[in-house]
Structures are given as structure tokens and as C-alpha cells.
matplotlib code that plots the C-alpha trace (Angstrom):
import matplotlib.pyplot as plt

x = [-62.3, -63.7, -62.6, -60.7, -61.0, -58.0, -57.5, -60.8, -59.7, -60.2, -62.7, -61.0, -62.4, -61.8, -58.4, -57.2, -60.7, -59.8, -58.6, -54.6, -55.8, -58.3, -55.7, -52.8, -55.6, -55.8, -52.4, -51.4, -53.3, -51.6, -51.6, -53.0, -56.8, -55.4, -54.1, -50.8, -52.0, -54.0, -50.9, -49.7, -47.2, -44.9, -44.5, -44.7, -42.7, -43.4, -47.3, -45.9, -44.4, -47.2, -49.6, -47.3, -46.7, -50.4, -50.6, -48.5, -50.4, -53.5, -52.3, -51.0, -47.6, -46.9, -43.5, -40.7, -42.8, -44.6, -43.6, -43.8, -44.7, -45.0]
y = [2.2, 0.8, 2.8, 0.9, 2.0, 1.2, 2.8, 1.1, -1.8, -5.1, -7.2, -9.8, -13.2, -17.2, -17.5, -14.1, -12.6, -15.0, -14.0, -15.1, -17.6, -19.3, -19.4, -21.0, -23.5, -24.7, -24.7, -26.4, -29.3, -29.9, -33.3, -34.4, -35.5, -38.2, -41.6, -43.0, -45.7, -43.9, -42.0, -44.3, -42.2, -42.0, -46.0, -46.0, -44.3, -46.1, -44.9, -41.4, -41.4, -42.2, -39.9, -37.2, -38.3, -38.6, -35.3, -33.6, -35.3, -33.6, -30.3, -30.1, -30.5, -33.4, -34.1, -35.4, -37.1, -34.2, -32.2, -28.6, -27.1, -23.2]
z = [-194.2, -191.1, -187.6, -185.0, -181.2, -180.5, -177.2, -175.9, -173.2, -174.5, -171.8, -169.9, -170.3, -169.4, -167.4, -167.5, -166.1, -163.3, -159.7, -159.7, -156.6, -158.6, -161.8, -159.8, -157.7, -161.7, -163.0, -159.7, -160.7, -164.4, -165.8, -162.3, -163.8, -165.8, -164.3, -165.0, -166.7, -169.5, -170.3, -172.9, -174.9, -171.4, -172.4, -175.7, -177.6, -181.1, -180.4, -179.8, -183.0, -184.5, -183.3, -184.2, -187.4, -187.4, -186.4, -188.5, -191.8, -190.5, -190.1, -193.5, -191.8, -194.1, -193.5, -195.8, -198.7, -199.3, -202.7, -202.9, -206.4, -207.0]

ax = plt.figure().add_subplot(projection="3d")
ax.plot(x, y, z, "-o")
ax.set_aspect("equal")
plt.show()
């Protein structure tokens, strides 16, 4: 069997190896990059349920046609 260090601290990287200043300047900004206009599925809701459903297919998700065997 392999060995596992387990009590060796894992490095910190991306967000979390971030100062918490720097982290909340990003959170702050949110959805804030993209204008109100481009954000389609506020207005339509028939498009959101079609992405989703979109979506779902893709992930193997499926939904209510799908038939489960074994």
C-alpha cells in the first residue's frame, strides 16, 4: 500500500491563498461584470427552462423520460 502524509499541511492556493482584503474586493463585485441586458434568463423564464433542461440532459441528469434498467 501507498503511505499517506496525512499530517503534512496541504498548500493553499487560488482564493484561499488570498489575503481576506483581496478575497472580499472580489466577492464584492459578484454578478457586477455582466450588464443587465445580457442577463437573459432574469426575463425569460421559458429560455431558463430550457437551458436547464438542457443542462440536466448533459449531465446525465436526464430527467423524467429517462429509464433506469439494473
Amino acid at each position: 500500500m501507498p503511505s499517506v502524509e496525512s499530517n503534512k499541511p496541504r498548500a493553499r492556493r487560488g482564493f484561499a491563498a488570498m489575503n481576506p482584503e483581496r478575497r472580499r474586493e472580489i466577492t464584492r463585485k459578484g454578478g457586477a461584470s455582466v450588464p443587465g441586458e445580457k442577463r437573459s434568463f432574469a426575463k425569460d423564464r421559458d429560455l431558463a427552462a430550457s437551458a436547464g433542461r438542457k443542462g440536466g440532459e448533459a449531465s446525465r441528469g436526464g430527467g423524467r423520460s429517462r429509464s433506469r434498467s439494473g
